[in-house]
PANUZA-877502 format. One record per residue: residue number from 1; residue in one letter; chain; x negated, y, z negated of N, C-alpha, C in turn. Coordinates in steps of 0.1 Angstrom, whole numbers, padded with zeros to 4 digits. Example, Ala and Ser with C-alpha at 12.3 -4.5 7.8 and 13.67 -1.06 7.14 Angstrom:
# PANUZA-877502
[1, a, A, [-0132, -0057, -0078], [-0123, -0045, -0078], [-0132, -0033, -0078]],
[2, s, A, [-0128, -0022, -0071], [-0137, -0011, -0071], [-0129, 0000, -0079]],
# end
This chain:
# PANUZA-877502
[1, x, A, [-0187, -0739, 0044], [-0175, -0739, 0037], [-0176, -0730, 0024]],
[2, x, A, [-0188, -0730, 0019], [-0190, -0726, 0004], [-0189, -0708, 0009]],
[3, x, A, [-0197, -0705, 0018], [-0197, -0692, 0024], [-0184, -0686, 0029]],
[4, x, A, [-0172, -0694, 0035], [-0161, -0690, 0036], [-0154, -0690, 0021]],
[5, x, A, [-0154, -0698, 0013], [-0147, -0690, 0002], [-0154, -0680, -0006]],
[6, x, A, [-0164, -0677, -0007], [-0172, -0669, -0010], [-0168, -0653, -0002]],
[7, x, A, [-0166, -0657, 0010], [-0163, -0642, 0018], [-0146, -0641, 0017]],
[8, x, A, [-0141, -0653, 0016], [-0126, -0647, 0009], [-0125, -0643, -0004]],
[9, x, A, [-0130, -0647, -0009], [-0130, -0639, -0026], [-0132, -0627, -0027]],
[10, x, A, [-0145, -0622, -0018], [-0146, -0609, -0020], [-0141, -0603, -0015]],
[11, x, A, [-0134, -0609, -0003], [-0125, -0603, 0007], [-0116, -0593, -0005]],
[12, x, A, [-0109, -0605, -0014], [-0100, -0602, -0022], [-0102, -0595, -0035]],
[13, x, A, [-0113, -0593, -0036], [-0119, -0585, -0047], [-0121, -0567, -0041]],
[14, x, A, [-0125, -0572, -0027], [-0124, -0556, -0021], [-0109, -0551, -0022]],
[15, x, A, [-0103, -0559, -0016], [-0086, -0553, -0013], [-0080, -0552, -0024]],
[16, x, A, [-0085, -0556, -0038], [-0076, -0554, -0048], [-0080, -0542, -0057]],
[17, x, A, [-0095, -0540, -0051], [-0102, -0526, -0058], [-0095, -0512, -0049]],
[18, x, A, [-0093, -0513, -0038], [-0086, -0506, -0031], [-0071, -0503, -0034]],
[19, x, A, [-0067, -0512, -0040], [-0056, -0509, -0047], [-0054, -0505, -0057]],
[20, x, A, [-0066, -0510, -0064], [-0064, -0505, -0077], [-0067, -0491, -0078]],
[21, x, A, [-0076, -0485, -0069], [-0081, -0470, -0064], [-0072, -0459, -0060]],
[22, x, A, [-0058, -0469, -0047], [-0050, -0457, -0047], [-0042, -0457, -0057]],
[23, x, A, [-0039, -0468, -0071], [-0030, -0467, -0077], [-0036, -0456, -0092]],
[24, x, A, [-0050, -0454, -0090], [-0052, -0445, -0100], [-0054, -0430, -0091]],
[25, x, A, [-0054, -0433, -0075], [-0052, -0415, -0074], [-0037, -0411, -0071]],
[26, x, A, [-0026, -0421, -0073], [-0012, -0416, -0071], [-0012, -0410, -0086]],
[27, x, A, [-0016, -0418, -0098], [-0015, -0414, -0111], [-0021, -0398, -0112]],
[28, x, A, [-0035, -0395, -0107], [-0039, -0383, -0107], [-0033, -0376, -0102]],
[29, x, A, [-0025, -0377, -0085], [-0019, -0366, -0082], [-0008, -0358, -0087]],
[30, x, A, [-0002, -0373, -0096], [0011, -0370, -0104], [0011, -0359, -0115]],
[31, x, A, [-0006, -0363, -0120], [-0006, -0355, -0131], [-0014, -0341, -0127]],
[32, x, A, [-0021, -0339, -0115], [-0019, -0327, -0108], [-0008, -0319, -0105]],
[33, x, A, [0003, -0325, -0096], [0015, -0320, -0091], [0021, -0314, -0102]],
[34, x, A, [0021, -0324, -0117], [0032, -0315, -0129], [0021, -0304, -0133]],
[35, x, A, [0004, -0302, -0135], [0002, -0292, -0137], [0002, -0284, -0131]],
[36, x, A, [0005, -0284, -0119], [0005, -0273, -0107], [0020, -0267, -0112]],
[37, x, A, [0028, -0272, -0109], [0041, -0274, -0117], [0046, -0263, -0124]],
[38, x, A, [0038, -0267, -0140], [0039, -0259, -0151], [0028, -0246, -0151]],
[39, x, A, [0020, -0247, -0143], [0009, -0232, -0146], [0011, -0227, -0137]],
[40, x, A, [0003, -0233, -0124], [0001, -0222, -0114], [0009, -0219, -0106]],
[41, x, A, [0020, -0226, -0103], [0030, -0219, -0096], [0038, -0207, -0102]],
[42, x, A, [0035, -0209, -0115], [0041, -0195, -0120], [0038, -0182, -0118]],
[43, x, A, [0024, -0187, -0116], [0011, -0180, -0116], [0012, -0171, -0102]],
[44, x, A, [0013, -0183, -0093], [0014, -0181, -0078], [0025, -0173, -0073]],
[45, x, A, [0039, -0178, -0082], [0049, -0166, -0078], [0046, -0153, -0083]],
[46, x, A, [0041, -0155, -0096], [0041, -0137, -0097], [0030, -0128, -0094]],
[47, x, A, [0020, -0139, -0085], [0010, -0134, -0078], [0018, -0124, -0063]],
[48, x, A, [0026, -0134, -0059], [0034, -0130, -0046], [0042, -0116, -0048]],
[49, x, A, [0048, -0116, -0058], [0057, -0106, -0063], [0047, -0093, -0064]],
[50, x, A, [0035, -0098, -0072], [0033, -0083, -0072], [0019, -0078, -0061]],
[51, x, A, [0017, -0089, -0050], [0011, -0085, -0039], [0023, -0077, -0031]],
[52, x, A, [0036, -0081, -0030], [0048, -0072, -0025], [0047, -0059, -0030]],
[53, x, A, [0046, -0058, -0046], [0047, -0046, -0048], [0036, -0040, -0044]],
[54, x, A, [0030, -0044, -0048], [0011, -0032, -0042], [0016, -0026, -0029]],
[55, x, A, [0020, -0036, -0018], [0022, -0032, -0004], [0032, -0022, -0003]],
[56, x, A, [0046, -0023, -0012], [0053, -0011, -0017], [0050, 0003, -0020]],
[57, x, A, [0042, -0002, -0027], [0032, 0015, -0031], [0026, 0014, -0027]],
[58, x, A, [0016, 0011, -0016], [0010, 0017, -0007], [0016, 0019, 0003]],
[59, x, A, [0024, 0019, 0005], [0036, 0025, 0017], [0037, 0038, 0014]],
[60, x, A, [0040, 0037, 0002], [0049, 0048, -0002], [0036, 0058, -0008]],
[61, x, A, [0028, 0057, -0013], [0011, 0063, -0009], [0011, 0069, 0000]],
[62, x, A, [0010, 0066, 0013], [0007, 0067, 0025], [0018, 0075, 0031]],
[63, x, A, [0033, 0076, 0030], [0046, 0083, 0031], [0042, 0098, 0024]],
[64, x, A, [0034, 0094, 0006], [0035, 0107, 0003], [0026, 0114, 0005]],
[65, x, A, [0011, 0111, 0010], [0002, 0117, 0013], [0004, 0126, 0027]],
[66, x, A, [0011, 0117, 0036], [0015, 0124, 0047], [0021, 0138, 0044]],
[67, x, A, [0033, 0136, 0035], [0040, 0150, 0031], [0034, 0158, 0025]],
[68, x, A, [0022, 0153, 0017], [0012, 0164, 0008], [0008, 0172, 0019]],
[69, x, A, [0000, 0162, 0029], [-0007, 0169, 0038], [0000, 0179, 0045]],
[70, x, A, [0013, 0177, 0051], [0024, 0192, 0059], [0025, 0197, 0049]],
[71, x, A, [0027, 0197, 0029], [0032, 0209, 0021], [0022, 0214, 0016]],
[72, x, A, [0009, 0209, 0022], [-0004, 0220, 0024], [-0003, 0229, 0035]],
[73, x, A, [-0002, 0219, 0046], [-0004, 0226, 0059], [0004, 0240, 0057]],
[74, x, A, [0020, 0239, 0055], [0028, 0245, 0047], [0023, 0256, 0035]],
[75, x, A, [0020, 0255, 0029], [0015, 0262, 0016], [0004, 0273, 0025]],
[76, x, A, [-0004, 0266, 0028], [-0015, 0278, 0035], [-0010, 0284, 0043]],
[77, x, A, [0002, 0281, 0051], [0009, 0296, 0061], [0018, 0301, 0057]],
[78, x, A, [0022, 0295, 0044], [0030, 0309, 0032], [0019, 0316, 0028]],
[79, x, A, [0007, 0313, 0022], [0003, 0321, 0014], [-0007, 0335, 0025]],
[80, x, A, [-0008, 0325, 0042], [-0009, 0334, 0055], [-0004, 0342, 0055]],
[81, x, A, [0013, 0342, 0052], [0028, 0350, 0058], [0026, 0359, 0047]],
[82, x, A, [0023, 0357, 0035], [0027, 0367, 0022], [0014, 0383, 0021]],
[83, x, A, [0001, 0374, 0028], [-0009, 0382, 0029], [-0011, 0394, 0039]],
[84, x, A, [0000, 0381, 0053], [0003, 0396, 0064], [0011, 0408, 0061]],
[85, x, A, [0024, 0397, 0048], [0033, 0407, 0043], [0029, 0423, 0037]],
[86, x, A, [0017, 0418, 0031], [0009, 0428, 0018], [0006, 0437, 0032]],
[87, x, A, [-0006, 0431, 0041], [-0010, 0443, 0046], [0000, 0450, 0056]],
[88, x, A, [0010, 0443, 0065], [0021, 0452, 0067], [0029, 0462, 0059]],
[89, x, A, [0025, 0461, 0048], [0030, 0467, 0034], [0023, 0478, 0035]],
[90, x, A, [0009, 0479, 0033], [-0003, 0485, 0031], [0000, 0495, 0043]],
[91, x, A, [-0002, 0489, 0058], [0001, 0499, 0069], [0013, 0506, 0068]],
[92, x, A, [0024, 0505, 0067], [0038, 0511, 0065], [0032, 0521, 0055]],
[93, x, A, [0027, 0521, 0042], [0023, 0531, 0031], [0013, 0540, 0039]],
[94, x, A, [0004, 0536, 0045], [-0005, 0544, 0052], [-0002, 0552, 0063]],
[95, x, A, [0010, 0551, 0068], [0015, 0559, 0084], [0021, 0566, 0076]],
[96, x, A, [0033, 0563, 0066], [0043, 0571, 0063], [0029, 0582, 0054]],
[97, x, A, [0019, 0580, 0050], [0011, 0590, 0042], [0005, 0602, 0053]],
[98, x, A, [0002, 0592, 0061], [-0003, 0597, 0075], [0002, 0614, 0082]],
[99, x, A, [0017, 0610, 0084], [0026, 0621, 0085], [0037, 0615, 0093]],
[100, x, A, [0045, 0605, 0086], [0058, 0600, 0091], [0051, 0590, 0102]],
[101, x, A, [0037, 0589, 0110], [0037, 0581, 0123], [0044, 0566, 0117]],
[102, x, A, [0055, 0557, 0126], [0057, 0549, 0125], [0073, 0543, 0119]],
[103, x, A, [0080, 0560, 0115], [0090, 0559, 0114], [0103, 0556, 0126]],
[104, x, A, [0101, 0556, 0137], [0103, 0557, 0146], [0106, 0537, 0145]],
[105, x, A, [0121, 0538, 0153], [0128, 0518, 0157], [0118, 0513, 0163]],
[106, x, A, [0109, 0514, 0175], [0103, 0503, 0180], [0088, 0502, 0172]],
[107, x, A, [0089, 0512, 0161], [0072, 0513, 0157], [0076, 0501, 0143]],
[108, x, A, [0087, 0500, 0135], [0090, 0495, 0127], [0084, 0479, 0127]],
[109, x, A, [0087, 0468, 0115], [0078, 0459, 0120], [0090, 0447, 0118]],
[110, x, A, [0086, 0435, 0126], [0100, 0430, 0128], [0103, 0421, 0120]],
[111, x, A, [0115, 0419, 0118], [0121, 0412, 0104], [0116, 0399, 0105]],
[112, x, A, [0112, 0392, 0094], [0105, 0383, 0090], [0120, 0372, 0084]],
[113, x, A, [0113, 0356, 0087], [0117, 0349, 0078], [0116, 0351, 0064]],
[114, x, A, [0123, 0349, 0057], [0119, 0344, 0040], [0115, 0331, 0036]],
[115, x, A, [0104, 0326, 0036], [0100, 0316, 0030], [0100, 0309, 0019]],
[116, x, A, [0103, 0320, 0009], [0099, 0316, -0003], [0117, 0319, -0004]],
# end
């Protein structure tokens, strides 16, 4: 008998420590949740915001590098077209010195875009 109240007591000594355990981790959470709350969500949204932006500009990085890359590709077959220009320049001076060879319609050299 002495051993049955003995194992109810503590029975009740356990179950009241267990209460009393979740009723100090509801308090902790509580006081987690409001600091989460007040700091780091702030923290967290403007984390979000400006991981969006980075991804923004690296789009737009990546959009303009592309175009660098054609208004290179670009750029070196103007400065190709301007160099043929010169020496079709050069030959034209050099026939007409020659003695007129190349004055002649099909010898002429054929009209060119303007690029610039």
């Amino acid at each position: 008998m002495l051993g049955t109240i003995i194992a109810f007591f503590s029975l009740a000594v356990a179950f009241g420590a267990l209460w009393f355990a979740g009723e100090a981790n509801k308090r902790a959470e509580f006081q987690h949740k409001k600091f989460y709350d007040s700091h780091i969500r702030g923290i967290a949204d403007t984390v979000k915001v400006l991981v969006n932006t980075v991804k923004g500009i690296s789009g737009e990085l990546q959009r303009m590098d592309k175009e660098i890359g054609l208004l290179t590709d670009d750029d070196e077959k103007v400065e190709l077209f301007k160099k043929i220009s010169v020496l079709e320049d050069t030959v034209a001076k050099l026939q007409a010195s020659v003695g007129g060879a190349g004055n002649s319609e099909a010898d002429k050299r054929p009209a060119r875009r303007r690029l610039l």
